[in-house]
VEXLOLUM-993047 format. One record per residue (C-alpha): residue in one letter; z, y, x negated. Coordinates in pm, 1 decimal. Last residue first. Layout:
! VEXLOLUM-993047
a|Z|Y|X .
...
This chain:
! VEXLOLUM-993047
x|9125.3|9903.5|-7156.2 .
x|9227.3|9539.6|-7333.6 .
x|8997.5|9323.9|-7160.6 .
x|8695.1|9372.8|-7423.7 .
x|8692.2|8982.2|-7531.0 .
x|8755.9|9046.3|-7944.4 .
x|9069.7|9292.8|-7815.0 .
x|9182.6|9028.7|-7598.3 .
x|9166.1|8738.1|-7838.6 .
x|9272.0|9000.6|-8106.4 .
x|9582.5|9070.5|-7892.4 .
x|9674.2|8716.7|-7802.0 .
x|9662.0|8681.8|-8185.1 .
x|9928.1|8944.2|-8245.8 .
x|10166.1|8772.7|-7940.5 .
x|10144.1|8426.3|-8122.5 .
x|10223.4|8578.8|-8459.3 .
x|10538.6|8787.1|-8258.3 .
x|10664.5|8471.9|-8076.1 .
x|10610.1|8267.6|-8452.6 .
x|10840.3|8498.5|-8679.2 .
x|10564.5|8769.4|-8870.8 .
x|10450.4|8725.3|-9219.0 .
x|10208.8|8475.8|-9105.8 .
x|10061.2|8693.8|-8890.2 .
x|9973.3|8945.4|-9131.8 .
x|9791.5|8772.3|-9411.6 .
x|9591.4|8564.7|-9107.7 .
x|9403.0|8846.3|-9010.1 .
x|9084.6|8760.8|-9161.1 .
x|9164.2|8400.5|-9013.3 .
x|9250.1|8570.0|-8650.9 .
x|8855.8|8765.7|-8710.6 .
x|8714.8|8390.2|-8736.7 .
x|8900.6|8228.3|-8503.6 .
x|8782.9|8474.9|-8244.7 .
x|8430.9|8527.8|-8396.9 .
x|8378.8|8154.1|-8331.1 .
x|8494.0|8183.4|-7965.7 .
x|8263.7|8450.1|-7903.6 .
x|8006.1|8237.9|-8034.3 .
x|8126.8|7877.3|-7832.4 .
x|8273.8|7593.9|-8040.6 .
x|8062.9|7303.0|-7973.1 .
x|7996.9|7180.4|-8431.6 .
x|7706.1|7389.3|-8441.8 .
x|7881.0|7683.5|-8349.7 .
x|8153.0|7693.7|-8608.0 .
x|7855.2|7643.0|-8881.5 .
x|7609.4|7879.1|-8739.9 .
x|7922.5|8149.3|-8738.2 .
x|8031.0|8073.9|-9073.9 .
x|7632.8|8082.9|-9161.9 .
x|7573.8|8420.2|-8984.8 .
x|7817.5|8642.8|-9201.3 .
x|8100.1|8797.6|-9005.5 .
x|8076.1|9155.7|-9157.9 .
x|8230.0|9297.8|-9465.3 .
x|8374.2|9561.9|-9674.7 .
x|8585.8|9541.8|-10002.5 .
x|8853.8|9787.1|-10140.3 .
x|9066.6|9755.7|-10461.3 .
x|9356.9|9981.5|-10615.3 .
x|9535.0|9954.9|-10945.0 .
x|9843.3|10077.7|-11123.5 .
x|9955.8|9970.8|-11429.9 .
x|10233.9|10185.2|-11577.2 .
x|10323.8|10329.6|-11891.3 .
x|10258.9|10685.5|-11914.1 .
x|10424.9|10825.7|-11610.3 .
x|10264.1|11129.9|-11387.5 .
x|10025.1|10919.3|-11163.8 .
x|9890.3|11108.9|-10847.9 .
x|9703.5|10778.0|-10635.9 .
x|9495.1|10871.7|-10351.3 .
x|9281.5|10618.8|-10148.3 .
x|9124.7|10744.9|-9850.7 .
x|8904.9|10415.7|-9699.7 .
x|8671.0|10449.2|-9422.6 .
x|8545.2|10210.8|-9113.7 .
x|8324.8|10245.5|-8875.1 .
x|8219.9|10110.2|-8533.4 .
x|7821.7|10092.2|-8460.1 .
x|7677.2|9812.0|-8659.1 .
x|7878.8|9547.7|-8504.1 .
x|8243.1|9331.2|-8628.1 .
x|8292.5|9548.5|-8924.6 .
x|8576.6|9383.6|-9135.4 .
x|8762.2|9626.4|-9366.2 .
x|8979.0|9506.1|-9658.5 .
x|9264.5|9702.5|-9858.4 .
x|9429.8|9643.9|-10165.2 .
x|9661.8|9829.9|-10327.5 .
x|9893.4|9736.9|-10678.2 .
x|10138.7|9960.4|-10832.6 .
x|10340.0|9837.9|-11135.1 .
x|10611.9|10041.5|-11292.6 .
x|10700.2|10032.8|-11640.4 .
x|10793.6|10427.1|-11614.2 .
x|10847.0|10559.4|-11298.6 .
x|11064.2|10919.1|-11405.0 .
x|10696.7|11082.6|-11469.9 .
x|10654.4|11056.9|-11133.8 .
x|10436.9|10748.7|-10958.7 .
x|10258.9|10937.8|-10673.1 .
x|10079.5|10657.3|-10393.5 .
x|9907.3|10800.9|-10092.0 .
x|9705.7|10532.4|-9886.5 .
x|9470.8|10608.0|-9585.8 .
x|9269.0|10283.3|-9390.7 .
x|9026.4|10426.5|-9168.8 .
x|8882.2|10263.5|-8870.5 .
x|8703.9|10409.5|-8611.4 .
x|8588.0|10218.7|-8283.1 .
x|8191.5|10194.6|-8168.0 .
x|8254.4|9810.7|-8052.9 .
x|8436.8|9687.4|-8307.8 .
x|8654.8|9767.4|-8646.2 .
x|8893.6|9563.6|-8803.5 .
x|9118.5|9684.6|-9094.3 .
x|9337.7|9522.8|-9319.8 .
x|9566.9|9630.7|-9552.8 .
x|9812.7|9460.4|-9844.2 .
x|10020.8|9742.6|-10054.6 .
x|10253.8|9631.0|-10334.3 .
x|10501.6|9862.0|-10511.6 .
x|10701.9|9797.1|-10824.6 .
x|10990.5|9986.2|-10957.6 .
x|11066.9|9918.5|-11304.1 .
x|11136.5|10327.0|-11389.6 .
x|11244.7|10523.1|-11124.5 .
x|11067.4|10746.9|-10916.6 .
x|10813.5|10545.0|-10717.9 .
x|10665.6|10724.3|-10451.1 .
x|10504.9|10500.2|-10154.8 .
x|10266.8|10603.2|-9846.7 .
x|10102.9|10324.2|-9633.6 .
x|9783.8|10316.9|-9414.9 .
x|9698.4|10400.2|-9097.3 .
x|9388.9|10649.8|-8876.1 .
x|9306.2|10469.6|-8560.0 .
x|9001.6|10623.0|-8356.8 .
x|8956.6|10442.5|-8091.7 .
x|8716.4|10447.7|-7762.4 .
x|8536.6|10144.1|-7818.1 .
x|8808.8|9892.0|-8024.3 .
x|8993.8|9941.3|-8373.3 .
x|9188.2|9662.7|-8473.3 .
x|9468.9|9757.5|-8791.0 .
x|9653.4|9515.2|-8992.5 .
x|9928.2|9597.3|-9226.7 .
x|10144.3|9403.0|-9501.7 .
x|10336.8|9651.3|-9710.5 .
x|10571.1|9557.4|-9983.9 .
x|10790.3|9813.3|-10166.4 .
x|11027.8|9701.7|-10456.5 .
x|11341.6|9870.9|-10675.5 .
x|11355.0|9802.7|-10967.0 .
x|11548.0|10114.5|-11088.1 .
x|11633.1|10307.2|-10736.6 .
x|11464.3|10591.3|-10597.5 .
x|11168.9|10415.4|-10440.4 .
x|11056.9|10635.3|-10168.4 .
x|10850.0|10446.5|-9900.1 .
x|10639.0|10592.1|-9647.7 .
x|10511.5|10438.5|-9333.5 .
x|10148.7|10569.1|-9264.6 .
x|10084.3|10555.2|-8885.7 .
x|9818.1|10824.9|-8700.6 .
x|9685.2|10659.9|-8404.9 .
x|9434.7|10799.9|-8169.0 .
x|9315.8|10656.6|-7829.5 .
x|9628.8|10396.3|-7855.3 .
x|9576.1|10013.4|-7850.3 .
x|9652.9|9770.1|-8137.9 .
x|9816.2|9818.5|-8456.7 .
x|10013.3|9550.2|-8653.7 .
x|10272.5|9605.4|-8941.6 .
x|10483.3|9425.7|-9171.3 .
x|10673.9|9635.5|-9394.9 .
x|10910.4|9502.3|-9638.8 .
x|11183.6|9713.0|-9849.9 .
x|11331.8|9601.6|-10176.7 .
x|11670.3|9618.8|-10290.7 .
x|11705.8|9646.5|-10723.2 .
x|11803.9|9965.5|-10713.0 .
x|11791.7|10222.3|-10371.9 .
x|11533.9|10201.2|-10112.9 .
x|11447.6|10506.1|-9902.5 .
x|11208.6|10429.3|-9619.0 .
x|11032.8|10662.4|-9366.0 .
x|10859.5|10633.2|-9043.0 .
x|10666.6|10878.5|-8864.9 .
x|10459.1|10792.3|-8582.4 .
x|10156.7|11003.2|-8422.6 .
x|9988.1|10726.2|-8164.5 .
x|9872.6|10971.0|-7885.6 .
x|9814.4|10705.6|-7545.9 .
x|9472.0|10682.6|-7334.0 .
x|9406.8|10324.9|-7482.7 .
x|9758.2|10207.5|-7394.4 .
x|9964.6|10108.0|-7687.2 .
x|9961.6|9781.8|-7854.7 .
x|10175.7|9800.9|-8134.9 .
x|10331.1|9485.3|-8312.4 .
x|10608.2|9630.8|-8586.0 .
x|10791.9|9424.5|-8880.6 .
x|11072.7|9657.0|-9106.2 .
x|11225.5|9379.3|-9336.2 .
x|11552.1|9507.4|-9492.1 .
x|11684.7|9401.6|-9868.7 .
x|11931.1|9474.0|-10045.0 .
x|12015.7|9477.5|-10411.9 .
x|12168.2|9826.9|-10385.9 .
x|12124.5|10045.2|-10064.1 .
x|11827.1|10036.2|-9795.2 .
x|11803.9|10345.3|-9559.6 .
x|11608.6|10345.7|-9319.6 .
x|11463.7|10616.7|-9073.6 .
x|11167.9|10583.9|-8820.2 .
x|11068.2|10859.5|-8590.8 .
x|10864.4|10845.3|-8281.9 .
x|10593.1|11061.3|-8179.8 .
x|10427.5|10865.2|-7862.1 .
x|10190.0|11070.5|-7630.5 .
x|10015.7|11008.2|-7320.8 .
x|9707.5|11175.6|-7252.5 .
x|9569.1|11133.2|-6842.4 .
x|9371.5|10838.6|-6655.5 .
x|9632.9|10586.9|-6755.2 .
x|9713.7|10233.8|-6919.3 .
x|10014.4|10071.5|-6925.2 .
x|10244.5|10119.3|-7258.2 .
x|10337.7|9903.7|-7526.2 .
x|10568.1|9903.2|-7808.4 .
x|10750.7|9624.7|-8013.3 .
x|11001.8|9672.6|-8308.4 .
x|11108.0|9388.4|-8534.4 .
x|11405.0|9418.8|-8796.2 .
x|11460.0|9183.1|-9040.0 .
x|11803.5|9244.5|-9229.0 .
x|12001.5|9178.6|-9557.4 .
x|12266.5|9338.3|-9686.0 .
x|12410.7|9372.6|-10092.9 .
x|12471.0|9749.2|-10119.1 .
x|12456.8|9854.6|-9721.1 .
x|12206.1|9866.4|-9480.3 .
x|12127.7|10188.7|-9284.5 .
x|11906.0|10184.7|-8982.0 .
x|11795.7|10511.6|-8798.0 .
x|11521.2|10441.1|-8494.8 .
x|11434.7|10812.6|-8302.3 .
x|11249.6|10761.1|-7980.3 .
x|11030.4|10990.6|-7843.5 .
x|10844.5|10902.2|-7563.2 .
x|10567.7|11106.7|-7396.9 .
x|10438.4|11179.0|-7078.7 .
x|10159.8|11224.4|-6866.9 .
x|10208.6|10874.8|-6640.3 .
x|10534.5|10723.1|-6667.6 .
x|10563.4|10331.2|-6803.8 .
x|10647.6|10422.1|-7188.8 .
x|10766.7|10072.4|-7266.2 .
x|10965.3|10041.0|-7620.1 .
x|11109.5|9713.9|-7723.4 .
x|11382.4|9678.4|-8003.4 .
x|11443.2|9393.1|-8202.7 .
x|11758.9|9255.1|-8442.6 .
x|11675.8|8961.1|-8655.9 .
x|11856.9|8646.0|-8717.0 .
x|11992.6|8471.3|-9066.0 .
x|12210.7|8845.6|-9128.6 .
x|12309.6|8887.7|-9488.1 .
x|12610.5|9070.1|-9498.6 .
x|12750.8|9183.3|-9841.1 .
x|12782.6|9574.2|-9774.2 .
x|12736.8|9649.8|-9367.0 .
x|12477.4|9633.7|-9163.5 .
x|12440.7|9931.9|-8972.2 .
x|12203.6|9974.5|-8695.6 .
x|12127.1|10280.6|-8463.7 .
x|11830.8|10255.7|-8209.8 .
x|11601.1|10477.8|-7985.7 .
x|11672.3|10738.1|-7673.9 .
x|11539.2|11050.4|-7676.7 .
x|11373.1|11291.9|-7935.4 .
x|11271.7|11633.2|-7770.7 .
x|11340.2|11895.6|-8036.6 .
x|11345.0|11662.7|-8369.1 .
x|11020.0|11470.6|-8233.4 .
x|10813.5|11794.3|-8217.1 .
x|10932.8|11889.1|-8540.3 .
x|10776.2|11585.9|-8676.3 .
x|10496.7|11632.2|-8490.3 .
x|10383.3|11934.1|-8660.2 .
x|10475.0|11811.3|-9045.3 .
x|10766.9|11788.0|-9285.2 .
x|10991.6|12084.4|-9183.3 .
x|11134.2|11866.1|-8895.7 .
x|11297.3|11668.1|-9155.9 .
x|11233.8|11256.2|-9197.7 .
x|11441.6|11160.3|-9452.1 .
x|11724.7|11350.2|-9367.3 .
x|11630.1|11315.5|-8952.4 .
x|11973.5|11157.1|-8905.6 .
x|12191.2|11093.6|-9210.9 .
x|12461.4|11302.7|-9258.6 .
x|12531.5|11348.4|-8837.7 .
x|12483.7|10969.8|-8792.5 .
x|12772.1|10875.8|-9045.5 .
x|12957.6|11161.6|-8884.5 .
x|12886.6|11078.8|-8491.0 .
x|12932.4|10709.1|-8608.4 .
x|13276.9|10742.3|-8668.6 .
x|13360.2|10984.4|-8409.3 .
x|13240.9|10761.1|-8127.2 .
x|12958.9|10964.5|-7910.9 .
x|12709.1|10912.0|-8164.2 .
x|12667.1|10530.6|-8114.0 .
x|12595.5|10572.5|-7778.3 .
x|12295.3|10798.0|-7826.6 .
x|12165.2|10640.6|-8115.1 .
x|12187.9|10299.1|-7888.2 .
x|12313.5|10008.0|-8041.5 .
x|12343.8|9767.0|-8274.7 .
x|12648.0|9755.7|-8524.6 .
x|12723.5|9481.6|-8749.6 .
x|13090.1|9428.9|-8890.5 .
x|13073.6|9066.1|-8910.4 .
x|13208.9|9014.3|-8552.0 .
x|12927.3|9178.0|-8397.1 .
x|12719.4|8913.8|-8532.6 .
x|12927.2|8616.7|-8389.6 .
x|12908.6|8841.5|-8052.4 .
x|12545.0|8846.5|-8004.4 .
x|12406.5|9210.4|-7968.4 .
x|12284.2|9341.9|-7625.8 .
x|12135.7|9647.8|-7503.2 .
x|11936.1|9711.9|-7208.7 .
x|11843.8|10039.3|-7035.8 .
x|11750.7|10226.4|-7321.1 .
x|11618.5|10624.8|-7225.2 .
x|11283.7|10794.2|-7193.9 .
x|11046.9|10577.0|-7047.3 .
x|11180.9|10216.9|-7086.3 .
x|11387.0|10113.8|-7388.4 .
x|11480.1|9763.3|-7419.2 .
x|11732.7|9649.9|-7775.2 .
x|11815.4|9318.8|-7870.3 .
x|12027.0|9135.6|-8038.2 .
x|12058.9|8831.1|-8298.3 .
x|11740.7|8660.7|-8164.9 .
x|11692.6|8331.9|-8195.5 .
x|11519.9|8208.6|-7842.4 .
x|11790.4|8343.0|-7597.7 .
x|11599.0|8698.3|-7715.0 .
x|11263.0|8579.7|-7715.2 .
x|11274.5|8484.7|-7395.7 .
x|11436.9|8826.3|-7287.4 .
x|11157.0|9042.7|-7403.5 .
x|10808.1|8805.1|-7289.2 .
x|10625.1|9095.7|-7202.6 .
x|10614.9|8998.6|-6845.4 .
x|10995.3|9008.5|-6876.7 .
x|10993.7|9329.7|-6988.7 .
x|10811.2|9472.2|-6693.8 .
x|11007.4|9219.7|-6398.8 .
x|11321.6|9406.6|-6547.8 .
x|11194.9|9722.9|-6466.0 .
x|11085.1|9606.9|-6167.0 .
x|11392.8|9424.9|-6072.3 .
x|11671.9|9609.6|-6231.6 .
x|11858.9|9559.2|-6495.0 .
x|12220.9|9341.1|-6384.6 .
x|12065.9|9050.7|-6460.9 .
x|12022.1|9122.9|-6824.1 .
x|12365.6|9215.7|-6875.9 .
x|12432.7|9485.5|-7149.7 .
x|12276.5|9731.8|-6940.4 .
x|12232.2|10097.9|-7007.6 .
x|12195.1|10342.1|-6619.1 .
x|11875.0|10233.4|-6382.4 .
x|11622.4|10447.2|-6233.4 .
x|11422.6|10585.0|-6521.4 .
x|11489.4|10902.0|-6687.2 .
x|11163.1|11080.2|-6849.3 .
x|11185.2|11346.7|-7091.6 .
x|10867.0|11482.6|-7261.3 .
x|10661.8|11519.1|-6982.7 .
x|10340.2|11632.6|-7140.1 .
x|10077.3|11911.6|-6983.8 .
x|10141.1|12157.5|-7169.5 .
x|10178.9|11976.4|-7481.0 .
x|9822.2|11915.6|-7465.4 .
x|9640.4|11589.5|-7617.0 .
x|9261.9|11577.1|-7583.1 .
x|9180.8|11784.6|-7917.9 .
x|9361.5|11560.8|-8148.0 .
x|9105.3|11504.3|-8409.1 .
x|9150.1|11244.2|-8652.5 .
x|9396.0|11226.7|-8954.3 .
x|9468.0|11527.5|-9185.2 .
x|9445.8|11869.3|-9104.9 .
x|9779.3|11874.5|-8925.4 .
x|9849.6|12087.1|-8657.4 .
x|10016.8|12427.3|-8726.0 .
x|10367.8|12488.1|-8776.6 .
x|10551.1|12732.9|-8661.8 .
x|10629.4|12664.0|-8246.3 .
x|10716.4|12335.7|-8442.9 .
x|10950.0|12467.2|-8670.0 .
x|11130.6|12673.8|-8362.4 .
x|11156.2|12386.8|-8173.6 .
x|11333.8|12188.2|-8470.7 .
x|11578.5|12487.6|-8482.6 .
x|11687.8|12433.1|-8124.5 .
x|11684.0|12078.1|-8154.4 .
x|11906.6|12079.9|-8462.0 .
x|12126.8|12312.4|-8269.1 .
x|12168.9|12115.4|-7975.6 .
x|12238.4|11855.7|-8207.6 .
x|12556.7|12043.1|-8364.5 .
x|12701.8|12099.9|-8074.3 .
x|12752.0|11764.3|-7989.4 .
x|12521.8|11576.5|-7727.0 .
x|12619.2|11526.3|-7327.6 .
x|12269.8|11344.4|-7287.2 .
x|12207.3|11539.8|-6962.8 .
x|12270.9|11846.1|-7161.3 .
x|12065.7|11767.5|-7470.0 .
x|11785.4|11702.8|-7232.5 .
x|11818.5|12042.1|-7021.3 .
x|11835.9|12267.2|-7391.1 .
x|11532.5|12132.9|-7444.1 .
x|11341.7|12187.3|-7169.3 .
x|11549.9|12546.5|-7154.4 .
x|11429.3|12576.9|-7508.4 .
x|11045.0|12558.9|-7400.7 .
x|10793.2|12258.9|-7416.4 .
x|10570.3|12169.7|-7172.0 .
x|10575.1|11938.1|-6871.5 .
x|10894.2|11991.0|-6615.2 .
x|11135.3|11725.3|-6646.8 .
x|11078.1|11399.0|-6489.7 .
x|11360.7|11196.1|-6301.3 .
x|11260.4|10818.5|-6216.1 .
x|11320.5|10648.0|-5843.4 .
x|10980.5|10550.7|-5808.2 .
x|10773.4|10518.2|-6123.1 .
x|10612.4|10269.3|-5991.2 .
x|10482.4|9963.6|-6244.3 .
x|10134.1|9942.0|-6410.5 .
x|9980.0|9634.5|-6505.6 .
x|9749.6|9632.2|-6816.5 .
x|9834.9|9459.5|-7130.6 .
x|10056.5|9161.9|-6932.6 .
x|9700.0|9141.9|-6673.1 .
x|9547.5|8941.2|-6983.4 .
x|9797.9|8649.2|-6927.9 .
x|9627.8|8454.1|-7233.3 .
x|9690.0|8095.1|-7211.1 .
x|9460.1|7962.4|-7494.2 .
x|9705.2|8179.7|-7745.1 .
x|9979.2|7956.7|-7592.3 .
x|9838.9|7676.6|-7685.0 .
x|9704.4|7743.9|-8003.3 .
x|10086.0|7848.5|-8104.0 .
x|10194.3|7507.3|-7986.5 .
x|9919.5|7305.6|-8160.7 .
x|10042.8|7520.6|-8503.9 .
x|10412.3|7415.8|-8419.6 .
């Protein structure tokens, strides 16, 4: 297995990070951001009443709020100028054959339908604004699972209500800028439910590709998982690169009941011209625990912090995180957790690389209410500076209201020291090379968490990153 995964690392296809596809055939609304925008997408989506509303309001919030003060600037990105609804030229598949060439031809470069006959137990393909693939394997179907579109899903009245109570709770358009952004435009995205007692052996994934130029993508991810469930679910983005802003303000929702558990991994590689601002948020019941495993690459400016409210007694947060900053980024991530119950226990692993003039910081928020007692919070966070004009920063901030609890945060800094390098080159291995295996060891925490496709993609990525051909 390890002499596989070398293999395939050696075979980088760097054009995969790069290529751009037509937009031929898609249907762009106007850029900006009125009500008859939004008014236009709920239409063509043929939504309930009650989400036209929600979008309405949501629009109003937004027109409200002012833009964060946290997190880099954002200067560069105007909402005048976004697309926020983009339909490309195919209708949902649940046959792969039946997608399209070039769209299909995009995926497929990214290795999507591989890794589905590989072990996947479904998979999702969103492109531009709207899914066009969806596919679940029938043995899982048959144990009650559901995977499928948002949209889709709330069109049967079952799902309409269970979506209705649960979509954008955790997440509210009242919570920041973009947030309310996401709540007036949102489009396309994932509903999963995993019902009480099923432990699934296979995960779910969903791909996003924004391919159009100037616009944005907005997909809205809502997973519940009942008392007792168990899932791993793996999300992968990318987006060619442009000459113009694009933006990405997706929203992330789970909901983990009673001695479950639900494994949230992500591998990001956005376009160096793209608007990271993500929201994702995890409520976790007793005794189930909720795993993050994270990886950001690309995007001018990213702002990522998935939060994690631990409401239940025991209940568990671990996040694993990794974040390369290249020339030209500034990538602002870290983790958020509130424990309020007593026994919960929270552990937060994050690394940052920085290279080549790019901004790093690593920002944690951790509040442990005075309902958390005989709770244990433990953050770490390690930055490796790869020249001696990138930076990096770390924001802890830690509000603890209980009297028992141990709570603790570390931080270290390096560089690649001269006598690992010396050592690697002395025995034929090239510099560049050296710093490669060096910078995938440092990152080695992460990847290992991840199934082998995804570890194998990640280090492709720091080859790239590490070689300047991402753009």
């Amino acid at each position: 297995m390890a002499e596989r995964q070398r293999s395939q690392v050696a075979d980088v296809d760097r054009s995969l990070y790069d290529f751009t596809k037509s937009e031929e055939g898609s249907e762009r609304l106007d850029a900006g951001l009125t009500p008859e925008i939004v008014r236009e997408i709920s239409e063509r989506k043929d939504e309930p009443e009650w989400m036209l509303e929600h979008r309405l309001k949501s629009l109003e919030i937004y027109h409200q709020l002012d833009v964060p003060d946290w997190g880099p600037s954002i200067e560069g990105l105007d909402m005048d100028n976004i697309v926020t609804y983009v339909k490309p030229p195919t209708e949902q598949k649940s046959d792969w054959e039946s997608v399209p060439d070039d769209i299909k031809d995009t995926f497929e470069r990214l290795g999507i339908p591989q890794a589905e006959r590989a072990y996947l137990a479904g998979v999702g393909a969103q492109y531009d604004s709207e899914l066009v693939y969806h596919n679940i394997q029938e043995s899982v179907a048959d144990l009650g699972v559901v995977y499928s579109g948002i949209e889709e899903a709330m069109k049967e009245p079952k799902w309409e209500a269970i979506i209705r109570e649960h979509f954008m709770h955790l997440i509210t358009p009242d919570d920041h800028k973009f947030a309310a952004l996401h709540g007036a435009v949102w489009s396309g995205g994932s509903f999963v439910y995993v019902p009480a007692g099923v432990k699934m052996d296979f995960p779910l994934q969903s791909y996003f590709r924004l391919n159009a130029k100037g616009a944005g993508q907005f997909e809205h991810t809502l997973i519940i998982v009942e008392d007792d469930a168990d899932l791993h679910f793996i999300e992968g983005c990318s987006a060619p690169k442009y000459n113009v802003a694009n933006l990405h303000a997706g929203a992330v929702e789970l909901f983990v009941g009673k001695r479950a558990k639900l494994r949230y991994s992500t591998i990001e590689n956005w376009s160096k011209n793209m608007y990271n601002l993500n929201t994702k948020r995890a409520i976790v019941d007793e005794d189930a625990t909720i795993e993050w495993v994270s990886g950001s690459f690309g995007s001018h400016v990213g702002y990522l912090y998935p939060m994690s409210i631990l409401k239940g007694a025991r209940s568990n947060c671990d996040f694993t995180g990794i974040t390369f900053s290249g020339a030209t980024q500034n990538l602002d991530t870290g983790c958020k957790v509130v424990l309020n119950a007593p026994y919960t226990s929270a552990h937060i692993d994050s690394k940052g690389i920085s290279k080549g003039g790019g901004t790093q910081t690593f920002r944690s928020s951790v509040v442990v209410t005075d309902k958390a007692e005989y709770s244990n919070v433990a953050v770490a966070c390690a930055s490796l500076m790869l020249d001696d004009i990138s930076r990096s920063d770390t924001i802890p901030a830690m509000d603890v209201r209980a009297k028992h609890v141990n709570v603790g945060h570390e931080a270290s800094i390096g560089r690649i020291g001269d006598d690992m390098l010396f050592y690697l080159m002395s025995r034929g291995v090239s510099e560049q090379e050296a710093s490669t295996m060096i910078v995938n060891g440092f990152a080695d925490p992460v990847s290992k968490e991840l199934p082998l496709e995804y570890a194998v993609e990640m280090n492709n990525l720091i080859k790239l990153e590490m070689e300047g051909a991402i753009g």
